[in-house]
C-alpha positions, -999 to +999 in steps of 0.1 A: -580+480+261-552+450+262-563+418+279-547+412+310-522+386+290-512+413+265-490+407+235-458+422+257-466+393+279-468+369+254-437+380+234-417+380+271-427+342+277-419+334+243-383+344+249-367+314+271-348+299+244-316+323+249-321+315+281-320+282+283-291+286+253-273+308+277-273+284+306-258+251+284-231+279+271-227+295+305-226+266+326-190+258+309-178+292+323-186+289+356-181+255+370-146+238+369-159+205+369-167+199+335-181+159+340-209+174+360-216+204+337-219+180+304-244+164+323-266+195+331-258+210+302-269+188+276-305+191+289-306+225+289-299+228+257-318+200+242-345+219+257-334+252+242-334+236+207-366+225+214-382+261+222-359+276+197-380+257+172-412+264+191-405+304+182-390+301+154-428+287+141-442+310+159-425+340+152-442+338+113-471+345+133-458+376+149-460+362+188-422+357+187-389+371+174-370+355+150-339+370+156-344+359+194-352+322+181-319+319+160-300+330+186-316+308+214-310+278+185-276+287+178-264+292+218-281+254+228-265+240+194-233+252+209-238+238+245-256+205+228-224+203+205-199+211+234-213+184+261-217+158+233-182+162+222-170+164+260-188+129+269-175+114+236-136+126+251-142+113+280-153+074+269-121+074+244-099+081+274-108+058+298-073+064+320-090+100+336-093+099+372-126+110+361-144+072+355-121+054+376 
């Protein structure tokens, strides 16, 4: 008999990196406002690298997927990378209507 917190359970909880990957990538799909988006976005997928690591360890231990972790990793490096370079725009070009 399976504990009530089975391995399915375990390996579903595991599995918020893509999600949290997703949401930094998705959030620049959805939302036309794209000062407000670097700003959620970035934590989102500072957060995603962060779990992305957590299982990645993990998954040598068999309570995560690998393939899951990279892509998690690789979806918040994208949203990290895409926010970062959108702030960095924005304080070279100090004419947008944006910071005035």
């Amino acid at each position: 008999m399976d504990p009530v917190g089975g391995a399915g359970e375990a390996q579903q909880k595991a599995a918020v990196a893509v999600w949290f990957g997703g949401a930094s990538v998705g959030c620049w799909f959805c939302c036309p406002f794209w000062a407000l988006v670097s700003c959620g976005a970035l934590p989102l997928a500072l957060i995603g690298l962060v779990r992305s690591w957590v299982e990645y360890r993990a998954s040598g231990a068999g309570r995560a997927s690998r393939r899951r972790a990279v892509a998690g990793g690789g979806l918040s490096l994208l949203g990290a990378t895409a926010a970062i370079a959108y702030l960095v725009f924005l304080a070279r070009h100090p004419e947008l209507p944006v910071q005035g």
